[in-house]
Every structure is written in C-alpha cells, then in structure tokens.
N, C-alpha and C positions, 0 to 999 in steps of 0.2 A: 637745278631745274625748277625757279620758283612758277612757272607757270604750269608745274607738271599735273593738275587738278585737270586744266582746260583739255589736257593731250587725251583725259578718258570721259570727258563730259560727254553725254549721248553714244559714245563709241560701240558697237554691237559687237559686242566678245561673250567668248562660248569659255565655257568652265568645264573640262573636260575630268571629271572625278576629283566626288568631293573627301568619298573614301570614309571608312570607318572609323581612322585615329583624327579626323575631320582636319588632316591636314592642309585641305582646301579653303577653311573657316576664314583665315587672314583674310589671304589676298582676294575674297570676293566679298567679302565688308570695305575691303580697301576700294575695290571699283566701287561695288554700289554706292560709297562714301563721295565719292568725286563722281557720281553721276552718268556711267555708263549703263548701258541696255543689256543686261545678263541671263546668259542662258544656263546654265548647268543642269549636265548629264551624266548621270552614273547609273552605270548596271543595276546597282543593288536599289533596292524599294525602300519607300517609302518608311515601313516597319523597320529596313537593315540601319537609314542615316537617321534614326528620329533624336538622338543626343543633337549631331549634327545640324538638322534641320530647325532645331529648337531655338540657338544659336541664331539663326537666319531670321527670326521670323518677324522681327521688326522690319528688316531689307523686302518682304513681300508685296510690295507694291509703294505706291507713291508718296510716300507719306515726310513729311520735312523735308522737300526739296531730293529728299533720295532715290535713286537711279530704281530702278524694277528688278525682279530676279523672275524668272520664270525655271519652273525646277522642269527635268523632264526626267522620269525616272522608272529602274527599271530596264531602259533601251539606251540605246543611241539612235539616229534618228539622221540620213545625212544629209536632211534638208538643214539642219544644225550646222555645217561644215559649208555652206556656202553663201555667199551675201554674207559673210563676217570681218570685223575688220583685223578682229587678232581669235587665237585662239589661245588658251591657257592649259596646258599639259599637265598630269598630275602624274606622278612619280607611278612607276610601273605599266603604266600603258605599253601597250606591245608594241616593238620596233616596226611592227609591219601592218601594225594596223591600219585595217582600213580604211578609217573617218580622217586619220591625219595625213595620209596619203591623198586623201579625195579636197583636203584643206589647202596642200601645196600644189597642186594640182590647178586649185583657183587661184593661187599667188596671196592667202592668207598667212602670214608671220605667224608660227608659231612661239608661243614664249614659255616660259618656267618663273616658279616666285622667284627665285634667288637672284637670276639673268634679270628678269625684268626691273627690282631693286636695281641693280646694278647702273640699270639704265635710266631710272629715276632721281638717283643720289651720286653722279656721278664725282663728286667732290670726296665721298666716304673710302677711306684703306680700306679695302678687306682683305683680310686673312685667313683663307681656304685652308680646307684642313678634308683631305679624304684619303681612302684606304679599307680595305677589306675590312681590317679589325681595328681601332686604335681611336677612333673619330674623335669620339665623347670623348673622353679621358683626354688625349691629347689637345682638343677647342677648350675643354674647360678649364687645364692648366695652362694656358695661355691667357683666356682671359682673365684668372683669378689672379695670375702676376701683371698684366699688363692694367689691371681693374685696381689694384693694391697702389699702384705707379701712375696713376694719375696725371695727379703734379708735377711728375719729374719729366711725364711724356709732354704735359700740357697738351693733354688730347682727350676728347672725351671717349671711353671705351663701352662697347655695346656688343652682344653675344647673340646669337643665332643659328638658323640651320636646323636639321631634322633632329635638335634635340626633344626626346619622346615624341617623337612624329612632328613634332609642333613647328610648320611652315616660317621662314624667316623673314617674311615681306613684312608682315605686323608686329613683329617682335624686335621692335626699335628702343623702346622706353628703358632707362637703366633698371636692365632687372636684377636682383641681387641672384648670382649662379647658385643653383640647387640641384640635388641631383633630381627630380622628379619635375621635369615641366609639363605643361599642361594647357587643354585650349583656353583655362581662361589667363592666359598669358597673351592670348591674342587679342592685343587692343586696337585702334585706328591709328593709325599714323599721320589724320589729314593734318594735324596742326604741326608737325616737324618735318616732313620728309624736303619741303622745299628749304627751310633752316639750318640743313645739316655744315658744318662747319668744316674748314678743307682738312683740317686736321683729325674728324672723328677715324674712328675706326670700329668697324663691325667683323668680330672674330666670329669665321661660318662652320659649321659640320655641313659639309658635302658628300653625299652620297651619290655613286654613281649616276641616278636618274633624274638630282639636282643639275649633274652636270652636263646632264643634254643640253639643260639650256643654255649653257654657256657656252656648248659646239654652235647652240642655233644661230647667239649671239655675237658667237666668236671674240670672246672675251675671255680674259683669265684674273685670276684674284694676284694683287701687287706682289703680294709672299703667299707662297703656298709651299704646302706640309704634303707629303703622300708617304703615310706610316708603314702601310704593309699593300700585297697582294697577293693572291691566293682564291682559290677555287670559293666563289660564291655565286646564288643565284643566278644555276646552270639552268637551271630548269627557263629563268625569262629570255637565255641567251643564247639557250637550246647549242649548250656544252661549245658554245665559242668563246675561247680565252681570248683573242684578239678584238672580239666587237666588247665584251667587256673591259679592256684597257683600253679601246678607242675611247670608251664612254669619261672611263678616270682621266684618260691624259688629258681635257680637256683642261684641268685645274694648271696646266702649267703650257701647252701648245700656243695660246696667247699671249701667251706674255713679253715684254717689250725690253727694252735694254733696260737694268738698273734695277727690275725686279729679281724677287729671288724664292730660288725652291730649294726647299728642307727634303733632304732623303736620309733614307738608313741604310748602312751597306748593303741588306741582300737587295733592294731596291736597284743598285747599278746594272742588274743584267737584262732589268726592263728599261729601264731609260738613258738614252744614246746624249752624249754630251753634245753633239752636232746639231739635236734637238732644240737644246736649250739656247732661249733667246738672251736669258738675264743672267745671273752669279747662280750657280749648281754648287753646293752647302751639302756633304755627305758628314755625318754625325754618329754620334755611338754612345750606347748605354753605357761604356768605359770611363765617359767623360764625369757621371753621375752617379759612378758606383758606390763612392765615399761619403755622399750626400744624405744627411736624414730625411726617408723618405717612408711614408708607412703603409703606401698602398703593394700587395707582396708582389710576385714575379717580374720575373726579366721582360717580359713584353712591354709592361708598366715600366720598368726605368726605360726602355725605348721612347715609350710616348712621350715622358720624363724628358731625354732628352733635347725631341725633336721641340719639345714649349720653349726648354732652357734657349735654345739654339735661336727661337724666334726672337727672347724678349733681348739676346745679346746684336740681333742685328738693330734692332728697335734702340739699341743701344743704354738699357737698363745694367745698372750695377751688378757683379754677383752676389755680393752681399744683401742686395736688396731682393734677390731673387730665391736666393735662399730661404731668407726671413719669411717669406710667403710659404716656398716649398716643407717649411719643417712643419707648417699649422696644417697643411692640408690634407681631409680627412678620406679622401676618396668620393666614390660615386656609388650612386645606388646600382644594385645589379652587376656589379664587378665586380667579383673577388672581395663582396662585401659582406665584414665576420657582423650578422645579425645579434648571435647569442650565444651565451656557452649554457645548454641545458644539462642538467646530470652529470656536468662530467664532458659533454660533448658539444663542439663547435660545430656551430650551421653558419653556412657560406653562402651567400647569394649570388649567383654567377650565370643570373635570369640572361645576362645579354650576349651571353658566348652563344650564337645560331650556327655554328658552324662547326664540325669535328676538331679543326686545329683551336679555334678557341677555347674549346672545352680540353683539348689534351693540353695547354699552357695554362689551364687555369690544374689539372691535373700537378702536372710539372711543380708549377709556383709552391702548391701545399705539400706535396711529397717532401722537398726539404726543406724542414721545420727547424725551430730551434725548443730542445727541450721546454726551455723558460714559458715555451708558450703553455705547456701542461703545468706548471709550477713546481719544475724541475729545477733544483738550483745549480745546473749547469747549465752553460749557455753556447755546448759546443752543439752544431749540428746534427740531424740524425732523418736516417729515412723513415717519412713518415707510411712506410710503403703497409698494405695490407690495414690500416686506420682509416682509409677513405671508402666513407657508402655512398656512391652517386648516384643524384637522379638525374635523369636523361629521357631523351626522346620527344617526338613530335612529328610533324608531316616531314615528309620526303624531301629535298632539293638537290636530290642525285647524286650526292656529292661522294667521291671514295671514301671508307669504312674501312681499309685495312689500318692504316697506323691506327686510329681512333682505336680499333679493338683491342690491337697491342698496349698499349696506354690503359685502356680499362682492365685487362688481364697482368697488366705489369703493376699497377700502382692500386687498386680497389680491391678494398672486403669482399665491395657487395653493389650489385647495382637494381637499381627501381625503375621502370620502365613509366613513363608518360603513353598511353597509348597514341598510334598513328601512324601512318604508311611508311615513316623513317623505319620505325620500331619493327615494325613485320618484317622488312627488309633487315635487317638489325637483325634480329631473332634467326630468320630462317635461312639466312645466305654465311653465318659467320659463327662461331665455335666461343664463345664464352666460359672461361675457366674458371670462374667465379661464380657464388651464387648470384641469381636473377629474378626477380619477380618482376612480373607488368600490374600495374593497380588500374583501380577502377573510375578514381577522380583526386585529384591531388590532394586534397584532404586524406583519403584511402594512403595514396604512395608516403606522405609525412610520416604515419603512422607504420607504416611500413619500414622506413627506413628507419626510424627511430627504435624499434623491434631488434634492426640488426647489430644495429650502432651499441657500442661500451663505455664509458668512460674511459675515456682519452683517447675518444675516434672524431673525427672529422665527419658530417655530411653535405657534402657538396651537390647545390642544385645548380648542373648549368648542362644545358639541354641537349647543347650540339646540332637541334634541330629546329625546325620552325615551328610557330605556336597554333597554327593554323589547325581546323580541327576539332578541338576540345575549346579552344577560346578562339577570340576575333582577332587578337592581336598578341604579340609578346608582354606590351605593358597590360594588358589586362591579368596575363599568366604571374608577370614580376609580382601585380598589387593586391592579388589571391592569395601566392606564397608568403608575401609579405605577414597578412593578414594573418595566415595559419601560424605563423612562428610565433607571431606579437603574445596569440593568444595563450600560447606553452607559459601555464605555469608551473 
C-alpha cells in the first residue's frame, strides 16, 4: 500500500488508551507521523501516563508538517466517539463498553495495531503466535531460527507483538531479539511500511485483545501457532471461557486454503477440524525431546516444538534449526536461573501470571539433576522440599486448588507478594508449609533468602497479577531484577 500515508492524512481517529506500559506510543506517532487528527483518551491522568506523554510531546501540535494530538485525560468523553473516521482500541477495554458501542452505533471502524498493520502492509507473512501461556518463548524461538535463516529463506525477518507490552505497528525495524523490549523500540515506520517486500515476514505475539482486531478485521495470520489454553483473565471476561476462545480463535478462523496452524495435542478438544480453513499441523514436545535445549520444563519443549514445526513448514533444514536451538539462552522472566548465591539458585519466573504457570515452572525445578548442585552424578532426583516460592499479587479469580497442592507438594517455604490474590490465598486455603507475606519485595528477598540453604532453589514466579504494589508486571520483573544483581 505505497500510498498508505495519504489513507491517514487529516483522518479524525480517536486513540482509545494509551495505557501505562505506553503500549499506545507506536501507533499514534505512526498516525501523527502521516498526518491525521488525533484524539487520545485514557482514564488515567495526566501524573499516571507522564513516561508516556513524554514520548508524545514533540506530536503536540503542528509542528513539521505533523498531524495534532489532542490528549483528553482522566475521562472518556462521547462526543469523542462520534464524527470519527476510525477509532483505535487498546488492549483490555471492556467488551461492553460503552464509548465503542456508541462508535459502531455511528458506523465508525473500529481497529487494533496488529489488524491495522495488517491492513497497511499487506504484502508482509505474519506469523501469529497466541495462547494462554507460551507466546514469548514460542515468537521468539521462531524468530531467532527464522532471523538466523535469512539467506536461505531469502526473506527479510522482523518480530513483534505485545512483547513487554511493546505495540507491533512501530516495531518494524530489524531488531536484534532480546529478552527485555521496551518503548524506545518504538520507532516510525513512515519511511518502510509502503516498501515492505512480498517476501518479508513479521513474527507476532498475539494476545487475546490483539486479536479483537483481527475479528474486527476479519483476517487471520498465513501460519499461526496456538500454544496453550486455560483459565486467564476471568475477571475482563467476567468467568466466560467461550467469549475468551472466541477472542484467541481469531488467529486461525480467517484463514484461507494453503494457510496453516500449529496446535499441541491438548489443544484438539478446543479446536474442530471442520473449523479449519488451511493444513491443521498437531505437534509434540516428543518430537524435541533429544534436542539440546537449555531452557528447563516440559511446557518449554512444547513451545520448542510448536517454532521447530514453523521453521520446517517455512521449509528450513533441521540441522539448521538446531544449530540455532543449541546457542539459545532463553528469555527474561522464564524460568530464568539469575544467580547461584551461597549455595542457592534464584529463578526468575516474573512472567508465570497465572496459577498453572507458576505450578509448571514448580514441575520444571522439582526434577533436577544433581550436577546442577555439583553433584557428580548426573542421575535425576526430586528436588521436592528445596523450593522457597515467591508468589502473590492481585486477584484474577482464577481456581487455587491444584495451585496449593503444587505449593504443599513440592516447596520449603512460600513468601507472600501482598494483594487481593494473597488474602484470598491465605484465608480460603490450608498451606502446609511455612508462609510469610512481606512488606515490599526488597522485604520478601530477604525473607526468602532467611529460609533458603544451600542447595535450595528460590523461585520467584507470582501466579498472580502485579497490579497493586506496582503498575505493571515488567515494572515487578525490573525491581526483582534489580534486587538479585545487587546480592553480593
């Protein structure tokens, strides 16, 4: 779409939350950048987006030929919602919301970064990738083997999607994959997005809210991956498992003959082959058991899989795929070993928000292999009653019984994050283990670190949201981070 600049020049579009992780940042540099008339409105003040607004504040008015922003904040407002020619949705707005209701109402298109991209570069592969748990790990070992293969795809490769919150519309530029991205990854895209070349490919993390827009759009990504599913973020879907798989199935409901979706077996009893338009690809961590692989649990040789599975439709070698797979280190916040102190491994497992993710990051460490204590045997052994866990944070409703069986079957010792998960945690459920709640995670570190021995594991992975005591998860990740670096 090389004339895609003229399609937003003057256009009046509403920015509907720019949001704290300023996942909005992109794509409303990208309109002001091509000269539309911009509104953006988010609940929170002025003081809540001032990182965010910061970012903006060259876009504040007419300045180089660039479009206006007019912030309205604080409110919504639904004289906003009418006279508009698009509206732009930002990830969690409520299904029922009023303003976008009062939007299509006027026959305004709603759209989403991801969707909207899609609609801009329509020359570009994308490769969708969502699921309850699995995203990151999964997008990133696709693109680090498809990114390595270059030459042999003769294509250029490109990553995106809610990795660390960070919007995919502006995140075009080859970035080298890291595990910590960040808004100033968010660049303009006016000088490439009409040059994209039929052979690029942009590998996405899609998360449910991304993929409204791709119901709105009614589009699907050429290959798409759906890792897991499972109870999350009940509380925005107000406990309907059905409107949130309406939400994921959008990654594959589109899709045309000759596309293909990656599943994992327990995946078949949600998705009907009668369904599927293009090749349905069912895959298994069996395939990649014998593979050197250094990130630990079986959910990870899953993810493992479902990349391998991608780059063999892509038609990459497996020896080439491998060669990749033996260097790669993992991701921040997964099952990631920070440090051995005293004697004892700390574990970063910031991204597990959910009870099943924190009981398989449980799972993964219970069976260890001696060698990891510098044991010179290298047979297996339960690492059971060695794990001090922290956990906790706000509530998302989710069931807490296996979760506790898990904490009572495999932990020392658990340290509590305070917040409405935790009180619920605490006062609804029977812990057989000792328990402490601390006062700020500096406090729980030391805490935990009290209970721990040489040659115990502590694992920080929350189960919960971070909501509460911090604004975001990666603010909670780059805090603990912080506290470990500093153990000497």
């Amino acid at each position: 779409m090389k004339n895609y600049k003229q399609n937003f020049k003057g256009k009046k579009i509403t920015v509907m939350g720019l949001g704290l992780l300023g996942r909005g940042i992109g794509y409303t540099k990208f309109l002001a950048e091509c000269g539309a008339d911009l509104i953006v409105t988010d609940l929170k003040t002025k003081e809540q987006l001032a990182p965010a607004l910061k970012d903006l504040e060259k876009f504040s008015g007419h300045k180089r030929g660039l479009g206006p922003i007019k912030f309205v904040l604080g409110e919504h407002r639904l004289e906003d919602f009418k006279g508009r020619d698009m509206i732009i949705k930002a990830a969690g707005v409520p299904i029922d919301s009023f303003y976008i209701k009062e939007a299509k109402k006027n026959g305004i298109p709603i759209e989403m970064d991801v969707s909207l991209f899609a609609k801009c570069a329509p020359n570009v592969m994308i490769i969708g990738v969502t699921g309850t748990r699995g995203k990151s790990m999964t997008t990133t070992l696709i693109y680090e083997i498809l990114k390595a293969n270059e030459k042999f795809l003769k294509k250029n490769v490109y990553i995106g999607g809610n990795l660390r919150g960070v919007a995919t519309l502006p995140l075009l530029k080859k970035v080298k994959s890291r595990a910590s991205m960040d808004t100033a990854t968010c660049e303009s895209v006016d000088s490439k997005l009409g040059n994209f070349a039929k052979s690029d490919i942009l590998v996405c993390e899609l998360d449910s809210w991304q993929l409204q827009g791709f119901g709105e759009a009614k589009i699907s990504p050429s290959i798409s991956v759906f890792t897991t599913f499972m109870p999350d973020h009940m509380n925005y879907y107000k406990n309907d498992m059905d409107k949130y798989f309406g939400d994921k199935a959008n990654i594959f409901k589109y899709q045309k003959s000759g596309d293909t979706l990656v599943i994992l077996p327990d995946m078949k009893k949600w998705i009907k082959k009668e369904d599927i338009k293009g090749e349905l690809i069912v895959t298994d961590k069996k395939n990649v058991d014998s593979w050197k692989f250094s990130v630990k649990g079986d959910h990870h040789r899953n993810n493992l899989a479902c990349a391998v599975k991608v780059a063999e439709v892509l038609g990459i070698p497996e020896s080439k795929i491998k060669k990749v797979i033996s260097k790669f280190e993992g991701l921040e916040g997964r099952l990631q070993l920070l440090k051995t102190y005293k004697g004892i491994k700390i574990y970063n497992d910031n991204n597990a928000t959910t009870p099943e993710a924190t009981i398989a990051g449980l799972e993964a460490l219970s069976n260890i292999r001696k060698s990891d204590f510098r044991i010179s045997s290298a047979r297996k052994v339960l690492a059971k009653n060695k794990i001090v866990l922290i956990c906790g944070g706000a509530d998302k409703g989710l069931n807490l019984d296996n979760f506790v069986k898990a904490i009572n079957k495999y932990c020392k010792a658990v340290v509590m994050i305070p917040g409405t998960g935790t009180e619920r945690l605490i006062n609804n459920y029977e812990l057989k283990i000792k328990n402490e709640t601390g006062r700020d995670l500096k406090d729980i570190v030391k805490t935990a670190l009290g209970l721990a021995s040489r040659g115990d594991i502590i694992l920080f992975s929350p189960a919960f949201a971070s909501f509460g005591m911090f604004n975001n998860e990666y603010e909670r990740n780059d805090l603990f981070m912080k506290i470990i670096k500093k153990l000497k």
